[in-house]
C-alpha positions in Angstrom: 12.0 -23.1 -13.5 14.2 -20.2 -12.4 12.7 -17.0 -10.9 14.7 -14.2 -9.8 13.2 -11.0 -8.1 15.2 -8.1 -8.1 14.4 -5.0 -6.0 16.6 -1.9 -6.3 16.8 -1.4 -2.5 19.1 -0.7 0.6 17.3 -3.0 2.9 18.2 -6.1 4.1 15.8 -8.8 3.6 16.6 -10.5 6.5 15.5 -7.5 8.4 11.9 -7.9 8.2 10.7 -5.1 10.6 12.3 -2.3 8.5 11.2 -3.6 5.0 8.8 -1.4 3.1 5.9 -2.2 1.8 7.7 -2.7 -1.7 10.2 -5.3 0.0 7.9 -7.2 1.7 5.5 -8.0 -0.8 8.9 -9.3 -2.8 9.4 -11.0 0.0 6.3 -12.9 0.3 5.5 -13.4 -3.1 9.3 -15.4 -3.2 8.3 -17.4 -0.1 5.1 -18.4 -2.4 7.3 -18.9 -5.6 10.2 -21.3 -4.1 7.6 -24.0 -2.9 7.1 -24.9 -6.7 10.5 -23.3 -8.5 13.8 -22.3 -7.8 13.7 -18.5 -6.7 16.2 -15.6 -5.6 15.3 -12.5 -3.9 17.8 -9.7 -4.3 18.9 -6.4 -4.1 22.7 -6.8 -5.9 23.4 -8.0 -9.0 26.5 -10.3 -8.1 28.6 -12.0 -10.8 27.3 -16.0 -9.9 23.9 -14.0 -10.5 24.7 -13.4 -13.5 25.7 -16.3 -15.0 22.7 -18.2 -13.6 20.4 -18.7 -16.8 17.4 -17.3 -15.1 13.4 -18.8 -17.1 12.3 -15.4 -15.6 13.0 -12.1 -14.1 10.4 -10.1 -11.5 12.2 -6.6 -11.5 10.2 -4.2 -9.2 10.5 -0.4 -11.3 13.8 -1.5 -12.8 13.9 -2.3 -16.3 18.1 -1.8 -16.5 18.6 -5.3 -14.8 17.1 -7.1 -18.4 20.2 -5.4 -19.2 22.7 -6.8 -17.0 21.2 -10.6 -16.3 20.1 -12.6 -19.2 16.4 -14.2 -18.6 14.2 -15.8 -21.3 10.9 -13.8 -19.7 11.5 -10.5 -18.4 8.6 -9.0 -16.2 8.6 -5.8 -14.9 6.5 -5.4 -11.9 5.4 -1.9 -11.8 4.2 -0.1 -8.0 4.8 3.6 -8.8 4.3 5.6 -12.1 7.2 6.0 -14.7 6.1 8.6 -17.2 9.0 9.0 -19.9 10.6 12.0 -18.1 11.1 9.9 -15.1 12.1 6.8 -17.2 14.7 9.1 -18.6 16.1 10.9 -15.3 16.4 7.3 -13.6 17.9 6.5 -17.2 15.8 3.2 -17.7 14.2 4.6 -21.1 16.6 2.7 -23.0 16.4 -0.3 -20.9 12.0 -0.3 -21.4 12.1 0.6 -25.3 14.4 -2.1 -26.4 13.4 -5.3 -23.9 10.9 -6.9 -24.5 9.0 -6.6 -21.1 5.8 -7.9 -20.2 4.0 -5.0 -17.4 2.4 -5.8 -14.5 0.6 -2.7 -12.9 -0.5 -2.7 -9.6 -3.9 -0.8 -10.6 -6.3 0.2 -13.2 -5.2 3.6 -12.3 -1.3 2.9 -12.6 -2.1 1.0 -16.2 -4.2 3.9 -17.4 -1.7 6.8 -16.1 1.5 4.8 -18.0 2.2 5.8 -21.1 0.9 3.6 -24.0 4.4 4.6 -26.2 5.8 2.1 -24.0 5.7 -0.6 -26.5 4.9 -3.5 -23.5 5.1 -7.1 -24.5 2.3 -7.5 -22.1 0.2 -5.3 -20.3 -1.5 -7.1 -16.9 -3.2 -5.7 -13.7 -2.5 -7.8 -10.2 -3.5 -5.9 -7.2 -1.2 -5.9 -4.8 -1.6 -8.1 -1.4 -2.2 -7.8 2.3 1.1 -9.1 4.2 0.5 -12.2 6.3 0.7 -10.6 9.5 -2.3 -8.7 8.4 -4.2 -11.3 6.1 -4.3 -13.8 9.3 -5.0 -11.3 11.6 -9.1 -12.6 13.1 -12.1 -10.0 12.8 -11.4 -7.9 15.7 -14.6 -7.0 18.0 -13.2 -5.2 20.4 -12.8 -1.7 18.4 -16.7 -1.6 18.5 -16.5 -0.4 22.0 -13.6 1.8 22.0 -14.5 5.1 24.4 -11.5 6.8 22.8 -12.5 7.3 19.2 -8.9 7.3 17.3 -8.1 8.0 13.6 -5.4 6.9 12.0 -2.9 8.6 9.3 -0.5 6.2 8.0 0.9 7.0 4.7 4.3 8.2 4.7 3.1 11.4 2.2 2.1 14.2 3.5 0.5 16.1 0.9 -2.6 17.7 2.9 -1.9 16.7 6.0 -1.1 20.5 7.3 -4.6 21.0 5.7 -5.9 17.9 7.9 -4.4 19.3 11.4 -5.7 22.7 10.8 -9.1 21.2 10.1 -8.8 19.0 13.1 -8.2 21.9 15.7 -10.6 24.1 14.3 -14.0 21.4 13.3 -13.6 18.2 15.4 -11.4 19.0 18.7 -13.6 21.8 19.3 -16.8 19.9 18.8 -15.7 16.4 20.2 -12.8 16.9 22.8 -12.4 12.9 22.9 -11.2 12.5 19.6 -7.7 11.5 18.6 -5.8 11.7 15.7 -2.9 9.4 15.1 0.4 10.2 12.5 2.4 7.5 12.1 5.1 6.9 8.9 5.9 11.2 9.3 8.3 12.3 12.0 8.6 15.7 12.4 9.6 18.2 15.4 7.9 20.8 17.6 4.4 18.2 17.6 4.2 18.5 21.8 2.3 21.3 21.0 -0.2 19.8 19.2 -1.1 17.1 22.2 -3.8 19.4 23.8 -5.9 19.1 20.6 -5.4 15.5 20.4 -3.0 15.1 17.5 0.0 12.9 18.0 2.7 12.0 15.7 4.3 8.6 16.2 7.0 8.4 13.5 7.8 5.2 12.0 7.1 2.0 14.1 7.2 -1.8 13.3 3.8 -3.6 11.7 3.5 -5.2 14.5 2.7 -1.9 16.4 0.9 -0.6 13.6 -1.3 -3.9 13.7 -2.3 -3.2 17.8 -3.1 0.2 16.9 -5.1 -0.6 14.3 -6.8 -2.4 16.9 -7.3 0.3 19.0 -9.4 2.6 16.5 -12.3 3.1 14.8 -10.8 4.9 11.2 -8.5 5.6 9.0 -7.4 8.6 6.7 -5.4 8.2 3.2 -6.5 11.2 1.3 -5.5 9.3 -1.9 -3.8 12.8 -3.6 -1.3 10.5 -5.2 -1.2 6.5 -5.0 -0.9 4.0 -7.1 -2.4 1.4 -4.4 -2.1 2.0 -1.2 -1.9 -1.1 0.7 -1.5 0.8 3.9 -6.0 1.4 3.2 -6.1 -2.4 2.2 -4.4 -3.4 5.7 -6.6 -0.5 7.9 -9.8 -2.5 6.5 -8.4 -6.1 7.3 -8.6 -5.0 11.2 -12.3 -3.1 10.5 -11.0 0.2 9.7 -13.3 2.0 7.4 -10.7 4.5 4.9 -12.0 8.3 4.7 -10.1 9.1 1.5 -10.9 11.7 -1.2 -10.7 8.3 -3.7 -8.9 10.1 -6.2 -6.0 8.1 -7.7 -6.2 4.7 -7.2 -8.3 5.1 -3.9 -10.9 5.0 -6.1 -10.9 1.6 -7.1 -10.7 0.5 -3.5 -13.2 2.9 -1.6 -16.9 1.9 -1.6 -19.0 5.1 -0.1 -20.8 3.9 3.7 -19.7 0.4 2.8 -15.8 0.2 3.4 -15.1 3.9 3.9 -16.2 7.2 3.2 -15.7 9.5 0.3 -14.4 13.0 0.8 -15.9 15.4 -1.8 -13.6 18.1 -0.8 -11.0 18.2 2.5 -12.6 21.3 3.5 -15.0 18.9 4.4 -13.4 16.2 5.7 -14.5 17.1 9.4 -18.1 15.9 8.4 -17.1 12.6 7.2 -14.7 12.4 10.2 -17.3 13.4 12.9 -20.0 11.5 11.1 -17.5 8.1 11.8 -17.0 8.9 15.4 -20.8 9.7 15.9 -22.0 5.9 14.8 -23.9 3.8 17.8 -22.4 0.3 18.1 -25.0 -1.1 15.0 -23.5 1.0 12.7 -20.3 0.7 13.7 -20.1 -3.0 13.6 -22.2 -3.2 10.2 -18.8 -1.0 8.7 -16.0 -2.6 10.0 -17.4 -5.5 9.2 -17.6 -4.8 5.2 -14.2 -3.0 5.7 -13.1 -6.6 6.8 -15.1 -8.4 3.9 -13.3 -6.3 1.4 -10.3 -6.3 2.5 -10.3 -10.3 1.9 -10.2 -9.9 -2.0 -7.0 -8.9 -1.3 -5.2 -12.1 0.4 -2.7 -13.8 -0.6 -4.4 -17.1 -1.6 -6.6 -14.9 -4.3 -3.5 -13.0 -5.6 -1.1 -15.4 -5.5 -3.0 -17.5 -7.8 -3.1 -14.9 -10.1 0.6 -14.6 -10.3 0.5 -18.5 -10.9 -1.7 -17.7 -14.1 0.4 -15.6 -15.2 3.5 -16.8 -14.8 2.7 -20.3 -16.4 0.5 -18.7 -19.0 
């Protein structure tokens, strides 16, 4: 059998510190495929491409390569919403309404919030998976006795995160001086200023670094305003990171209340959710990060790859 993935990206694959979180779970889920079948990962349609007579096509939000390579199955892997405007404006309207695709969504949420006048072959749910460098990563103790009680932001949207800061220098610095707020994935200038309340912005670093800093906290914030996924949550609770989220989009399929996070009924109150995490003895805070962990595990490879077996021999 022949499998060819297709991203629609800039980055080199052979670059694996600067792939994105679409790009590496391509990547991976091609390292899995080309034990058992002959697989391609790419980002350009060359002309031996092609000609290849391809069993199947993975196509991550681009339905116009059905057009361009021909493929027997044609399986378009969605990770972001594409309402018919945006199908339109990236023109790919043509390309979804006369292939015959089969869908796979990422999340209930993304399933429900695509329009049903896509006439889908197939309509399927696989939940995304945690990378290998975080799915082997071993539970990790030694954030139970952290002095320095850091939070983590590491989404690269920044909807409510001016909201966040604000909140943070007027609710928790002033009530618990030894509390740090992290900002990684968002680089922006003039953030010396925000050091004396304990806010600092990192920018965009390797996973590697964002595995040791993981390490190195006790929580992490993805308000959840608008993703489809977010595996950035998925990987914060592999290292015992409980997720303070508003679990709106798809956050709420993946946040359990005082079990693997904390649901935010409003960010006007986030502080309370935030200082209630940093106020937990060493019980509490074990009994957390350990169900964060335990959740987090649905979400390996083995479990999701197998799914993907499933369905592509099905």
């Amino acid at each position: 059998m022949k499998i060819l993935l297709y991203v629609n990206t800039k980055q080199n694959f052979k670059k694996f510190n600067n792939l994105g979180g679409i790009e590496i779970l391509n990547y991976e889920l091609n390292n899995y495929l080309k034990r058992k079948y002959y697989t391609l990962l790419t980002n350009s349609l060359t002309t031996k491409i092609k000609n290849i007579k391809w069993d199947i096509i993975i196509s991550s939000n681009d339905a116009n390569v059905f057009n361009l390579v021909h493929t027997k199955r044609k399986i378009l892997w969605l990770h972001n919403k594409l309402q018919i405007e945006k199908a339109f404006r990236k023109k790919q309207l043509i390309s979804i309404l006369f292939n015959d695709i089969e869908a796979v969504f990422v999340s209930n949420y993304l399933n429900l919030k695509t329009t049903k006048l896509y006439c889908f072959k197939k309509r399927l749910v696989i939940p995304n998976f945690l990378p290998n460098i975080f799915a082997k990563q071993k539970q990790n103790n030694k954030n139970f006795y952290l002095s320095k009680k850091r939070i983590v932001w590491s989404v690269q949207r920044e909807k409510g995160l001016d909201k966040l800061i604000d909140i943070w220098i007027n609710k928790i610095n002033s009530i618990n001086s030894n509390a740090e707020l992290h900002i990684f994935a968002i680089k922006r200038s003039h953030t010396d200023r925000l050091k004396k309340y304990k806010i600092f912005f990192h920018g965009k670093v390797s996973r590697e670094k964002l595995l040791n800093f993981y390490q190195k906290s006790i929580g992490m914030i993805c308000l959840g305003y608008d993703e489809t996924f977010c595996l950035n949550a998925i990987e914060a609770m592999k290292t015992g990171l409980p997720v303070i989220s508003l679990a709106e989009t798809a956050l709420k399929e993946l946040i359990i209340d005082n079990k693997n996070g904390y649901k935010v009924t409003n960010i006007d109150n986030i502080h309370e959710n935030i200082l209630d995490l940093i106020k937990l003895n060493l019980s509490q805070r074990k009994k957390i990060s350990i169900s964060s962990i335990n959740f987090a595990k649905k979400f390996t490879s083995k479990y999701i790859f197998n799914k993907w077996d499933k369905f592509i021999l099905g």
